[in-house]
C-alpha distance (Angstrom), angle and dihedral (degrees) to the residues before:
residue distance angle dihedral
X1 . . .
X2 3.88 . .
X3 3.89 116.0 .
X4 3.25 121.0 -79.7
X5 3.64 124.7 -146.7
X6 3.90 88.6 -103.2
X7 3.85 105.4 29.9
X8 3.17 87.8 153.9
X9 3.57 104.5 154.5
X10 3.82 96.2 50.8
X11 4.27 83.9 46.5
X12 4.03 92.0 58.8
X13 3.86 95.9 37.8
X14 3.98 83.7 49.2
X15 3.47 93.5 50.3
X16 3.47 107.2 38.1
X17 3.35 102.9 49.3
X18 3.73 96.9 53.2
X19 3.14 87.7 50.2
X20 3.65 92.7 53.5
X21 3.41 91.0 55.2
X22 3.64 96.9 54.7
X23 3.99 96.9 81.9
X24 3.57 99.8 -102.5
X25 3.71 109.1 164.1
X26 4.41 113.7 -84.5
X27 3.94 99.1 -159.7
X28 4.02 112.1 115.1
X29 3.51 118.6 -49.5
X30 3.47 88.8 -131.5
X31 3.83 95.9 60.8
X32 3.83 126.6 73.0
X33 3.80 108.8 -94.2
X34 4.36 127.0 -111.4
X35 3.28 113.4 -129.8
X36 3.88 129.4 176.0
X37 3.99 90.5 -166.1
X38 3.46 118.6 116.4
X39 3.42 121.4 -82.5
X40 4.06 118.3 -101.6
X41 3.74 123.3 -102.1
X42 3.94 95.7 -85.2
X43 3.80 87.7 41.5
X44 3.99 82.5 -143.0
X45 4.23 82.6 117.4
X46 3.45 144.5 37.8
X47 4.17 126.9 -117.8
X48 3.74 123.1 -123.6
X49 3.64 107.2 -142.5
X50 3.99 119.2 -101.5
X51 3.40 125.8 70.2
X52 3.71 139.8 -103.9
X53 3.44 115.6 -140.2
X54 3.87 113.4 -159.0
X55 4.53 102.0 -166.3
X56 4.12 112.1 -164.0
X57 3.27 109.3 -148.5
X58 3.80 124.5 -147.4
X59 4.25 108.6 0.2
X60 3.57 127.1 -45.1
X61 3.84 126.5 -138.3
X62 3.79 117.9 -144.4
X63 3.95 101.8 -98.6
X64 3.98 87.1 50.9
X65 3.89 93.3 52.2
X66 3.72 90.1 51.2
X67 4.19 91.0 52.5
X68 3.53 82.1 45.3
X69 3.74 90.6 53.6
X70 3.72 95.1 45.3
X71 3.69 87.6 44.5
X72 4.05 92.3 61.3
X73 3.58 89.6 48.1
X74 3.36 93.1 57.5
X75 4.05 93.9 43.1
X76 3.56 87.0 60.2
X77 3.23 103.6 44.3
X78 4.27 82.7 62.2
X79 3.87 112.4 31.9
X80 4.51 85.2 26.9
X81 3.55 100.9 -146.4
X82 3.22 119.4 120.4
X83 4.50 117.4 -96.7
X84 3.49 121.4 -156.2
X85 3.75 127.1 -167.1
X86 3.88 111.8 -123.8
X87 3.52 125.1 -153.2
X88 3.64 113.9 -80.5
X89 4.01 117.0 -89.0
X90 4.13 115.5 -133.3
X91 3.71 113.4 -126.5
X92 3.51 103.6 -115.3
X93 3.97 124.2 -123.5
X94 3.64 89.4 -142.8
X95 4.01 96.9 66.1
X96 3.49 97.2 52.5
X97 3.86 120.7 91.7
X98 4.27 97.2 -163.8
X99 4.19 82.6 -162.1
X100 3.49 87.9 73.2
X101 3.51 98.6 26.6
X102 4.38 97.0 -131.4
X103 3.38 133.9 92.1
X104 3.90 120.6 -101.9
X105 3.18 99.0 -109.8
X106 4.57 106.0 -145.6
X107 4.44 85.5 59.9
X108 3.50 89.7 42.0
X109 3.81 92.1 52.9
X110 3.84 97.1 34.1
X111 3.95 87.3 60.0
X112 3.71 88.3 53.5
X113 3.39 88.3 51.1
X114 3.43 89.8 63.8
X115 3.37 96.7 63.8
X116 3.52 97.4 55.5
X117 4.21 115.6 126.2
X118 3.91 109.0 -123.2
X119 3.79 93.0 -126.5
X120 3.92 94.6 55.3
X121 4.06 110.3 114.9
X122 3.98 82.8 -168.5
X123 3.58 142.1 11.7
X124 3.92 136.8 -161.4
X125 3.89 126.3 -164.9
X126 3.48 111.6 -146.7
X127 4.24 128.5 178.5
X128 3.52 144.8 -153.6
X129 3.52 97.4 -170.0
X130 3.93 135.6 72.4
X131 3.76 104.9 -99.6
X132 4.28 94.0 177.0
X133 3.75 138.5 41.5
X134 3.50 83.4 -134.9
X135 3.58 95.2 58.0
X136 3.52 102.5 -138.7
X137 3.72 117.5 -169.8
X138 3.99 100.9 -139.2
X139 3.65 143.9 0.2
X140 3.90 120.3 -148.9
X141 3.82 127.1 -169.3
X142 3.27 145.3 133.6
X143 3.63 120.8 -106.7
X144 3.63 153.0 150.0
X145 3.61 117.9 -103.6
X146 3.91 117.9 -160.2
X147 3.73 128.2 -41.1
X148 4.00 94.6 -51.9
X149 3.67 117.5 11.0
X150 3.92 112.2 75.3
X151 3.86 114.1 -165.4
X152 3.56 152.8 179.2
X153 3.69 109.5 -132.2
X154 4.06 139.1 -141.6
X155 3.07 110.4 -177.4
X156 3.83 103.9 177.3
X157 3.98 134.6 157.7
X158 4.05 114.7 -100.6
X159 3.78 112.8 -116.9
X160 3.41 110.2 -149.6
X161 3.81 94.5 -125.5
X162 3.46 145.7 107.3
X163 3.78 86.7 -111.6
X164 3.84 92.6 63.1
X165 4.26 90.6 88.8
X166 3.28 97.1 67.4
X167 3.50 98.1 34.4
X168 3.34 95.5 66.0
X169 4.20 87.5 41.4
X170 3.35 86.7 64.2
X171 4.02 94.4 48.5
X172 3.14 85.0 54.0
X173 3.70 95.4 57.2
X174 3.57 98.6 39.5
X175 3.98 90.0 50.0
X176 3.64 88.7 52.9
X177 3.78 94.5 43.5
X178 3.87 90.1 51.6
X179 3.47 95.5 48.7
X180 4.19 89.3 61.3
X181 3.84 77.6 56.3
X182 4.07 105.9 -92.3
X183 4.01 105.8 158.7
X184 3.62 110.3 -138.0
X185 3.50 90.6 -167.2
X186 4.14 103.8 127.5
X187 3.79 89.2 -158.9
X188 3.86 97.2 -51.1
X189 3.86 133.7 105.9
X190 3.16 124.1 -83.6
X191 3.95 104.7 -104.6
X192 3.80 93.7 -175.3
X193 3.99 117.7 105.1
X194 3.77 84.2 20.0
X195 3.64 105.2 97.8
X196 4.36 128.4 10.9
X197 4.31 82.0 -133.3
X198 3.53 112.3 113.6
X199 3.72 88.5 -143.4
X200 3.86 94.8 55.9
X201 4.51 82.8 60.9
X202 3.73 87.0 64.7
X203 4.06 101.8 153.3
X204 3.79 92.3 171.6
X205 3.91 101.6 108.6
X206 3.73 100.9 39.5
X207 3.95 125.7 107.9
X208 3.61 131.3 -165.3
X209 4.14 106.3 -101.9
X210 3.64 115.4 -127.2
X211 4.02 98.0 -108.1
X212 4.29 81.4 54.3
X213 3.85 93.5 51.9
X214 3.73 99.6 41.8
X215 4.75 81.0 52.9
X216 3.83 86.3 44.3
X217 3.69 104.4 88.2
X218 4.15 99.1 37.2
X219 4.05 80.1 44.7
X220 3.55 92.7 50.0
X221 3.82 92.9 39.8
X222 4.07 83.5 57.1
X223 3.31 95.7 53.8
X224 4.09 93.0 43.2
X225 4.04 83.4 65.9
X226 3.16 106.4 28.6
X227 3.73 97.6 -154.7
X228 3.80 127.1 -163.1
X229 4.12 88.5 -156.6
X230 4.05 125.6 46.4
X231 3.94 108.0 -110.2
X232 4.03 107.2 -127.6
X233 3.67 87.5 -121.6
X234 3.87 95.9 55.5
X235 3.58 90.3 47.9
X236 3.29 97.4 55.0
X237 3.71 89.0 52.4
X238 3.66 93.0 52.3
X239 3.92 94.5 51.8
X240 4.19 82.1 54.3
X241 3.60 91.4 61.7
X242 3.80 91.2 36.3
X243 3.54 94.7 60.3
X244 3.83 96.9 28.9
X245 4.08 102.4 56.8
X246 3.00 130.0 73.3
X247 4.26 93.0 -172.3
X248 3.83 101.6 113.0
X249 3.93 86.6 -147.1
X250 3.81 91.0 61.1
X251 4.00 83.0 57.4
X252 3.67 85.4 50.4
X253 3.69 94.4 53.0
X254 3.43 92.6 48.2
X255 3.63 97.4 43.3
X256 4.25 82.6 58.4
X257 3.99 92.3 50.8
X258 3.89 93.2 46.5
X259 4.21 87.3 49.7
X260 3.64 92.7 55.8
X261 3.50 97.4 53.0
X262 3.50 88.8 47.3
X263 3.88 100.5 -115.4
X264 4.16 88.8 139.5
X265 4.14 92.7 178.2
X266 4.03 94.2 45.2
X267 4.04 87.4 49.8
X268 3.87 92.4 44.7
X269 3.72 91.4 52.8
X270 3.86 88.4 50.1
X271 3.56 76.0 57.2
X272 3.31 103.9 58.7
X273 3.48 94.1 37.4
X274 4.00 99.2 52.4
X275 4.85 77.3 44.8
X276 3.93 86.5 50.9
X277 4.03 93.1 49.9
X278 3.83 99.7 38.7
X279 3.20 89.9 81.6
X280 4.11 102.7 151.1
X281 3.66 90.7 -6.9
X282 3.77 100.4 118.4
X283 3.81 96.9 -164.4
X284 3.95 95.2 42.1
X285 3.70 84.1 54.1
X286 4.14 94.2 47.2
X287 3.83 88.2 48.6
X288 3.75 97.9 50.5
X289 3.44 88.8 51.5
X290 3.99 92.8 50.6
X291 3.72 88.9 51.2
X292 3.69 98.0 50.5
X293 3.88 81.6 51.4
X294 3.71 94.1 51.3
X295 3.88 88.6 41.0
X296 4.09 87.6 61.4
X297 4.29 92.2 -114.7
X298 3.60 85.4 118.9
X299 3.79 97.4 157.5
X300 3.70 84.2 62.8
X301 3.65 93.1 43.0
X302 3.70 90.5 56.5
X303 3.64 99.4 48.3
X304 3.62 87.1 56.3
X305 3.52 93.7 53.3
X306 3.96 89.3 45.2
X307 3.87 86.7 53.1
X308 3.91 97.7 52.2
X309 3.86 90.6 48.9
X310 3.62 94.3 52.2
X311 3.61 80.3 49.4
X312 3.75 93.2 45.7
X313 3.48 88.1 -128.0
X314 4.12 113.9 150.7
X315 3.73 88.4 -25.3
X316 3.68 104.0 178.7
X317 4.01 86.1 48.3
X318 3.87 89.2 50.7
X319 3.39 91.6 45.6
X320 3.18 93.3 54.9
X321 4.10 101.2 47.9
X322 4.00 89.1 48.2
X323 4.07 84.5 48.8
X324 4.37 81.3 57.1
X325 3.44 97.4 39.5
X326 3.79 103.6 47.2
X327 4.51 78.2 47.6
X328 3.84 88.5 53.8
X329 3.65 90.3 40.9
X330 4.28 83.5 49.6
X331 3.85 85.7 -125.3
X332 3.70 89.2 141.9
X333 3.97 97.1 176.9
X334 3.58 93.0 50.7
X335 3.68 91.4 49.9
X336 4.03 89.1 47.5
X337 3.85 95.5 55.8
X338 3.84 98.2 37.8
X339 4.01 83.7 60.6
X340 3.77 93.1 34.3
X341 4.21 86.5 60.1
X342 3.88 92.0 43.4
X343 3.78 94.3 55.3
X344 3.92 96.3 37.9
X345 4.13 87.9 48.7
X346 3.69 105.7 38.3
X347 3.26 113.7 33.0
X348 3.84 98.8 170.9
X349 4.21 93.2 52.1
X350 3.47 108.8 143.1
X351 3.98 92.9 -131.0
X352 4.10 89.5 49.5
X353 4.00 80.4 114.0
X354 4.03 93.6 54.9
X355 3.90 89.2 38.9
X356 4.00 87.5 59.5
X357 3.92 91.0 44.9
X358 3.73 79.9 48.0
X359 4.03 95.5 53.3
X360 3.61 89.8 44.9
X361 3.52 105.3 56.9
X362 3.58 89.1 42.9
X363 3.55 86.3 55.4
X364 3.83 96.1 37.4
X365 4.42 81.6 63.7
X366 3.12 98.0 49.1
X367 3.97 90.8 45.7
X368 3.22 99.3 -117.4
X369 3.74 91.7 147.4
X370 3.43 100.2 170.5
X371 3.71 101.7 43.1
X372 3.95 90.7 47.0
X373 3.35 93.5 51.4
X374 3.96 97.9 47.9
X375 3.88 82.5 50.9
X376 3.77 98.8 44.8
X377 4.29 90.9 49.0
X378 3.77 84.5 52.2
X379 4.00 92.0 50.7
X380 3.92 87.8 48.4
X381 3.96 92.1 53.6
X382 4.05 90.8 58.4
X383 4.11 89.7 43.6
X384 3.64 108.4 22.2
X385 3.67 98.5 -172.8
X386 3.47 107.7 42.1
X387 3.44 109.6 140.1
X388 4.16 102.7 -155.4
X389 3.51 87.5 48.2
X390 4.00 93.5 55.2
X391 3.32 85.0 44.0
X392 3.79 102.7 57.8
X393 4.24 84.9 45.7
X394 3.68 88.5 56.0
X395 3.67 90.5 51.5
X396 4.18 97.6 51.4
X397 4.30 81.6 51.4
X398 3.85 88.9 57.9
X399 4.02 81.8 45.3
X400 3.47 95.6 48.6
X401 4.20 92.8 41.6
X402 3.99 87.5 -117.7
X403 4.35 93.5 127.8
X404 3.34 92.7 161.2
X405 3.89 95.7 63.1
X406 3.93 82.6 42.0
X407 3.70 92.4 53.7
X408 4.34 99.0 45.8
X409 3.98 80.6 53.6
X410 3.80 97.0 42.9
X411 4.38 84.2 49.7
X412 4.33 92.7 52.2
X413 3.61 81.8 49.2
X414 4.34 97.0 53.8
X415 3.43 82.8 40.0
X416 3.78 99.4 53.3
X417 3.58 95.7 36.6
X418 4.23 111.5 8.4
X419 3.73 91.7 -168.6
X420 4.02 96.8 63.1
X421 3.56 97.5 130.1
X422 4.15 87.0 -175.1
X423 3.84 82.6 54.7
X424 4.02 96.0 62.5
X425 3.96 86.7 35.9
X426 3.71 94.7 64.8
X427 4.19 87.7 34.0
X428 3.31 88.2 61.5
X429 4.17 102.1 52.9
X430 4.11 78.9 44.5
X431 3.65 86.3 63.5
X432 3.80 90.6 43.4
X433 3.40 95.0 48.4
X434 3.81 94.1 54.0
X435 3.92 85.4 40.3
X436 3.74 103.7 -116.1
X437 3.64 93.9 138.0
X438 3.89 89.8 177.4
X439 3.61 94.9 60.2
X440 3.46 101.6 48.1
X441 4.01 81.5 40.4
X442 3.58 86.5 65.8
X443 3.71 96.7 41.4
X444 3.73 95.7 55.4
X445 3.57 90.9 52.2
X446 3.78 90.9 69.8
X447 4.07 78.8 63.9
X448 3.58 99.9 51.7
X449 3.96 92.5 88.3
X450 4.16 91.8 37.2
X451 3.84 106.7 119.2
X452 3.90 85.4 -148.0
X453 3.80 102.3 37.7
X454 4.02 109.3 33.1
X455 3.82 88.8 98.9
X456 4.26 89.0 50.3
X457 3.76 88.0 46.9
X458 3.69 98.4 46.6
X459 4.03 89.0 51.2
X460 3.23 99.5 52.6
X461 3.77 100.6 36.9
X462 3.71 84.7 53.7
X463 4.43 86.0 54.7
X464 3.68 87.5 49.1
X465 3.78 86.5 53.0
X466 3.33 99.8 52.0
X467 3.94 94.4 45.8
X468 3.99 86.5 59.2
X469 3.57 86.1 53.6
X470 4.36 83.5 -117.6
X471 4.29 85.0 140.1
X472 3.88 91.1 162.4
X473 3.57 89.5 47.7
X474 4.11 84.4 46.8
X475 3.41 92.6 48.5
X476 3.74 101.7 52.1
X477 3.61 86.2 54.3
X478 3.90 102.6 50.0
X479 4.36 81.1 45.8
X480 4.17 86.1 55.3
X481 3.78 93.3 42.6
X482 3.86 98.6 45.4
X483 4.13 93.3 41.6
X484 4.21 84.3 50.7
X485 3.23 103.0 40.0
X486 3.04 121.1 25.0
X487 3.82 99.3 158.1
X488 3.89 86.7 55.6
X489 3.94 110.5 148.8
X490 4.12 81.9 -130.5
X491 3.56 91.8 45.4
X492 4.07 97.6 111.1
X493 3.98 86.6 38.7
X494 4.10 86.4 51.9
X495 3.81 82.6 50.6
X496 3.54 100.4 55.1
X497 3.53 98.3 40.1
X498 4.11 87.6 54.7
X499 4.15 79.5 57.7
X500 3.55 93.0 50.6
X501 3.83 87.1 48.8
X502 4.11 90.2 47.2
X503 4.05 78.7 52.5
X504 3.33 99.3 62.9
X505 3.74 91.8 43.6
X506 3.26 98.1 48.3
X507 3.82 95.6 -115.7
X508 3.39 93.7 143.5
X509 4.55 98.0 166.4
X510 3.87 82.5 45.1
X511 4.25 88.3 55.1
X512 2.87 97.1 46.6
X513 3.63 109.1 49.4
X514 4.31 82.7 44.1
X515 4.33 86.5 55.8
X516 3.80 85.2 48.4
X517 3.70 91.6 54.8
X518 3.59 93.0 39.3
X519 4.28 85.9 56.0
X520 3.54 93.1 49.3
X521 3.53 99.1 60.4
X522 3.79 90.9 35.7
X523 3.69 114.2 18.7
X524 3.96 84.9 -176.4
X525 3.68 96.6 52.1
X526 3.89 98.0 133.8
X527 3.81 99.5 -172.0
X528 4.53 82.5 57.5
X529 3.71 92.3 46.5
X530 3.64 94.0 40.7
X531 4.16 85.1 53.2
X532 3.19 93.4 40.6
X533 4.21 89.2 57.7
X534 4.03 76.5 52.7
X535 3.24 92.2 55.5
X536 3.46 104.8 47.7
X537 3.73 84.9 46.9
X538 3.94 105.7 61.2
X539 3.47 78.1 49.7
X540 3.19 104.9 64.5
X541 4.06 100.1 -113.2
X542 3.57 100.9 126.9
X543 3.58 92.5 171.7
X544 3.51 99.7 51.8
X545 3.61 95.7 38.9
X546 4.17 90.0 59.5
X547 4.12 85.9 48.3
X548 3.64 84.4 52.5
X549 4.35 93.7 46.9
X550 3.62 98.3 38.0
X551 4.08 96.7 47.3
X552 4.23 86.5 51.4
X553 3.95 83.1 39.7
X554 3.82 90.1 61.8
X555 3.53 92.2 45.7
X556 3.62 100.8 46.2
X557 3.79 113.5 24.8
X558 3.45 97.2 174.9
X559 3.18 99.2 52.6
X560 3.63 110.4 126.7
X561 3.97 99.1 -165.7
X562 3.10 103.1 52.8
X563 3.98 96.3 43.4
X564 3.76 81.1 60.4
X565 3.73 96.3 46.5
X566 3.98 86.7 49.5
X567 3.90 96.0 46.5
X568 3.85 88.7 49.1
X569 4.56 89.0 53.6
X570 3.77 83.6 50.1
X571 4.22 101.4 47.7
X572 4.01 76.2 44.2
X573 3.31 96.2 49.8
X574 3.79 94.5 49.2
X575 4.04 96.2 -108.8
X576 3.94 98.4 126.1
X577 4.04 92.5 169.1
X578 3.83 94.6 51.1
X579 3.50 86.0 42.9
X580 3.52 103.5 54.5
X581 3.77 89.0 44.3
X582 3.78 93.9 52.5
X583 4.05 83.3 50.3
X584 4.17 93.6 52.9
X585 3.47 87.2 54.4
X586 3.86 94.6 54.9
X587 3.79 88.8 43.3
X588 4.15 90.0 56.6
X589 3.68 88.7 57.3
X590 3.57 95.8 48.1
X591 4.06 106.8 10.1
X592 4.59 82.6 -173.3
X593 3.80 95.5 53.6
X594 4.09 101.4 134.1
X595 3.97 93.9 -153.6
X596 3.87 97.5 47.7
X597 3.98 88.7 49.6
X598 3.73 93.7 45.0
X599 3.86 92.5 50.1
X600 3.96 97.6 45.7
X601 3.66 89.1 37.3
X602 3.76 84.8 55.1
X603 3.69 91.0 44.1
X604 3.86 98.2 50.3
X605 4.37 84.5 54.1
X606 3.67 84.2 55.6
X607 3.45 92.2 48.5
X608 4.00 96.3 39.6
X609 3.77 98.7 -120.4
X610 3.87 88.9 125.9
X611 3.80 92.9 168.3
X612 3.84 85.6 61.6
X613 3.23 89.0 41.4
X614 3.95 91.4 54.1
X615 4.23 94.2 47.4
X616 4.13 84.2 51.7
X617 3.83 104.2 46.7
X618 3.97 87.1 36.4
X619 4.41 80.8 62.9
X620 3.56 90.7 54.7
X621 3.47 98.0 44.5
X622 3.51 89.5 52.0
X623 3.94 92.0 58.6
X624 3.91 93.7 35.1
X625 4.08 111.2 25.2
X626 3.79 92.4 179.2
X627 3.89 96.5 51.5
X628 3.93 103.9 140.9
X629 3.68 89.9 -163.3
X630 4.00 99.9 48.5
X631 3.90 86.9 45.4
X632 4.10 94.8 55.7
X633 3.83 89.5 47.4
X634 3.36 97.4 45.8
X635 3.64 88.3 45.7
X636 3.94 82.0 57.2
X637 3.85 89.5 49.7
X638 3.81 95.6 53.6
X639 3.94 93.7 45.2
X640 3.98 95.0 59.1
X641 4.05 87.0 41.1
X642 3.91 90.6 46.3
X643 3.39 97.1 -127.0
X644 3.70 92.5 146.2
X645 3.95 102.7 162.8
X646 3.95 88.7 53.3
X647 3.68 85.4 46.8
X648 3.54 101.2 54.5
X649 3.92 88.8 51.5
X650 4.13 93.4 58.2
X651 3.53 92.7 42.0
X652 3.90 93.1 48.1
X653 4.02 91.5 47.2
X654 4.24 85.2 46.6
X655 3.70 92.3 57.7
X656 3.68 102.6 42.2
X657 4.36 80.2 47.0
X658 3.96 95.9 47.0
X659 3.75 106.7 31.5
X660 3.71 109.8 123.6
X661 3.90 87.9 25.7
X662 3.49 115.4 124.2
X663 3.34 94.2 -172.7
X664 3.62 88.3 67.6
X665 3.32 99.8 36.8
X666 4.16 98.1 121.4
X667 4.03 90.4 53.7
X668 3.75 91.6 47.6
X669 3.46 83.8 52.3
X670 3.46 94.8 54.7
X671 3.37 102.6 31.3
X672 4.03 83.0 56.6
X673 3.99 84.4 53.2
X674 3.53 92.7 42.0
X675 4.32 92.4 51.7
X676 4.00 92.0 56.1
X677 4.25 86.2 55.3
X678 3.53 94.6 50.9
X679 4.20 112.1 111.9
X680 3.83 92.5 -119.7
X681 3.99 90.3 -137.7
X682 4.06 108.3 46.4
């Protein structure tokens, strides 16, 4: 779901659990905090650990650094955690739009993002130059800043002025305060989320209302500590204001505290409380509706959201969170229409970008290739570089078998963001798909240390193994893979393709017992029951082979392989009819498949229907012209059906292909015999 305005829910849980991860101190939050950080500048106080990063934006002259400098000082003095000044960030040429004369404000951030150190807990942008005609004094959002740090951000022009310190203190504050969900909102909308203009986040007129700034300093104090359990004391401050306001968004605010420390009924009857005391209050009603969402109640969630469009309350927003809900609730039509209406009816909706993405994955599932991509190149015009929405286009190309429209998206993406591990992922079937096993070799070996895709890139390096013919290599792989993971959602696939392998190298215990696997976690794993028929077969076990062939038959009708497999145990087996019926079906699903032609054109000799025989062995030819066995039955063909100039032509092409070849030496024989017969003009 896009942001909101007021998301605050997702803003606190952001928030406060990196920061609880940053190893601020646990002990009670009613105790003064031990710290082993080094002490601050005046030594009169002691550091919480985590850093601060403070990211100029644009160059600074002298007299600005040194505000900046007295700014930190200050900074640390209040939140005590030590702030650093990064190296200043370059405003990019790309973000800004010269028609309007401002900077767009999502490129503008994402490049500070960049910048970001790895050990920062939080970051704040801060300017020296004009970034807007306008010349707005601040910009707040929420955003995530590089691959670790997530951040709310102020990015606000320096005044040269003794003031500037504590301006930027109290940025600081209220950019803290507003990421634990504090509206700033002094009666107004909302205009964040709105518009991707810096101008249109203008913060500069809002003021803290009074139910925000009496939560301020018990919020702050929880995000000071960062604890992972609720202090007694703190609790029983939040069941004061729980049972003392009647504000629905102090409900709300509570409802977000109680959720991340995991107290799931307290935070649901915040819920209810903040629902119960919206009452006409459009956006109390819109965020209680977002939080039972985010909570997981989403047939709740999407009631509410009904309600407030039948009210025509917020109705892109609603439309929107019933479009999530009816996904989560894998009520795909409902989804489909609820973002269908919000594209038709507001065409200038901020999220119209995320909608698309929306349509086309939706699409993309049901394989609907060509609506999900029209709607997925029409999400990428609004946001040009989002990444999940290049990513889901690359993955309809590998669909459609276009890799190298896969592969230019797959490269933007590595070069906007190297460490995509999805990126290399879907680079590497590209390479499959166009069968340069070494490159996507290469790819996947990137993956081999991912903690979310070693399993992926053990898989398929093991299927790029196997189609070099590297089966050791293969093997050693599949062994890795199914000793690692053995919940893998592959794993009966790696299990049958380690019985194919076992095949081939005539392992035939070891294939077994790898089918058998494969069948227990998927009884109706065709490929393992169609290997198993195999199996069975070069074995000798007719009988169980053709249990094996006709149960993956059943399954899998049009599966050509194993149709073949199963006409081959019946010619074997000495049942012609059922074999050449088996065959026909093959030959409907792929009319040009050389070994189906060969074997019913062989059959129909047999049988003496040469002219059959003739249409068949012609097929095969077609698909393999040099064929030594289609060309000696067809040779057979034309001699009963006295075709004897046609004749002479296949038996001449059959001798010049098998001379030398001992393993044809009893047709060149008669093919020889058969050449000196021949009437020399018909």
């Amino acid at each position: 779901m896009s942001k909101h305005p007021r998301t605050w829910y997702s803003c606190a849980l952001i928030m406060l659990l990196i920061l609880a991860l940053s190893g601020c101190n646990r002990n009670s939050l009613s105790k003064a905090p031990v710290s082993t950080a080094t002490p601050s500048p005046s030594g009169a106080e002691t550091l919480y650990p985590g850093k601060i990063s403070i990211i100029p934006v644009g160059p600074l002259d002298d007299k600005t650094a040194a505000d900046l400098k007295a700014a930190i000082a200050q900074l640390e003095s209040l939140f005590r955690h030590n702030i650093e000044l990064a190296q200043p960030v370059a405003l990019p040429l790309s973000a800004y739009h010269p028609a309007k004369d401002k900077y767009h404000a999502i490129i503008l951030l994402k490049e500070v993002g960049r910048k970001v150190p790895e050990e920062a807990i939080f970051a704040v942008a801060v300017t020296a130059k004009g970034l807007y005609s306008e010349g707005q004094d601040e910009i707040l959002s929420d955003f995530r800043l590089g691959n670790k740090a997530s951040a709310v951000i102020s990015l606000a022009p320096i005044a040269a002025s003794a003031a500037f310190p504590a301006r930027l203190k109290t940025l600081l504050g209220e950019a803290i305060a507003r990421s634990l969900g504090l509206p700033f909102c002094a009666g107004k909308a909302c205009p964040f989320g709105r518009s991707v203009t810096a101008a249109d986040l203008d913060r500069s007129g809002s003021v803290m209302c009074k139910n925000s700034e009496a939560l301020l300093p018990l919020l702050l104090q929880s995000w000071i500590f960062s604890q992972k359990t609720l202090d007694a004391n703190v609790a029983a401050e939040y069941q004061k204001i729980s049972q003392s306001s009647s504000d629905p968004w102090a409900h709300l605010y509570l409802a977000s505290l109680y959720s991340f420390f995991k107290l799931g009924s307290q935070s649901a009857d915040e819920l209810r409380k903040a629902t119960d005391l919206a009452g006409s209050d459009p956006l109390a009603r819109f965020e209680a509706a977002w939080g039972a969402y985010q909570m997981g109640a989403y047939e709740g969630a999407s009631n509410a959201f009904s309600a407030l469009i039948k009210g025509k309350v917020l109705i892109p927003e609603s439309l929107e969170g019933k479009a999530e809900c009816a996904l989560s609730l894998k009520k795909i039509k409902e989804a489909l229409d609820a973002y269908k209406r919000l594209l038709k009816e507001f065409p200038a909706y901020y999220g119209r970008a995320l909608a698309l993405r929306r349509v086309g994955e939706i699409n993309l599932s049901q394989k609907n290739y060509a609506s999900a991509e029209e709607a997925l190149k029409a999400s990428l015009k609004l946001n040009p570089q989002d990444i999940d929405t290049k990513l889901s286009l690359a993955n309809i190309y590998l669909l459609l078998k276009k890799p190298g429209q896969a592969v230019s998206l797959y490269k933007e993406i590595q070069v906007a963001d190297p460490a995509n591990e999805k990126s290399r992922l879907g680079m590497a079937y590209a390479c499959q798909s166009e069968k340069k096993y070494d490159e996507a070799i290469k790819e996947l070996a990137e993956l081999l240390y991912s903690s979310q895709y070693r399993a992926d890139a053990l898989f398929e390096t093991a299927w790029c193994f196997i189609k070099k013919e590297k089966y050791d290599d293969a093997v050693s792989n599949l062994e890795t893979l199914i000793n690692e993971f053995p919940s893998f959602n592959k794993i009966e696939r790696a299990h049958q393709i380690f019985g194919d392998i076992m095949v081939e190298k005539k392992d035939f215990v070891k294939a077994g017992e790898e089918y058998g696997l494969a069948l227990k976690n998927n009884p109706k794993n065709v490929a393992a029951l169609s290997g198993s028929g195999r199996l069975m077969a070069l074995q000798g076990k007719d009988a169980e082979a053709l249990e094996y062939l006709n149960k993956a038959v059943a399954l899998d009708p049009g599966d050509l392989e194993t149709l073949y497999i199963l006409g081959m145990v019946y010619k074997k087996a000495g049942k012609t009819s059922e074999a050449v019926a088996t065959f026909r079906k093959a030959l409907r699903i792929d009319p040009g498949e050389f070994r189906v032609n060969l074997e019913l054109g062989s059959a129909s000799v047999q049988s003496k229907n040469y002219q059959a025989a003739v249409d068949y062995l012609k097929s095969a030819l077609k698909t393999s012209p040099d064929s030594k066995e289609a060309l000696i039955q067809i040779a057979v063909a034309y001699e009963s059906l006295k075709r004897y100039k046609e004749e002479r032509a296949v038996l001449e092409k059959f001798f010049t292909l098998a001379q030398g070849n001992n393993e044809f030496q009893q047709q060149l024989n008669w093919a020889t015999e058969r050449l000196k017969k021949l009437p020399v003009n018909k």
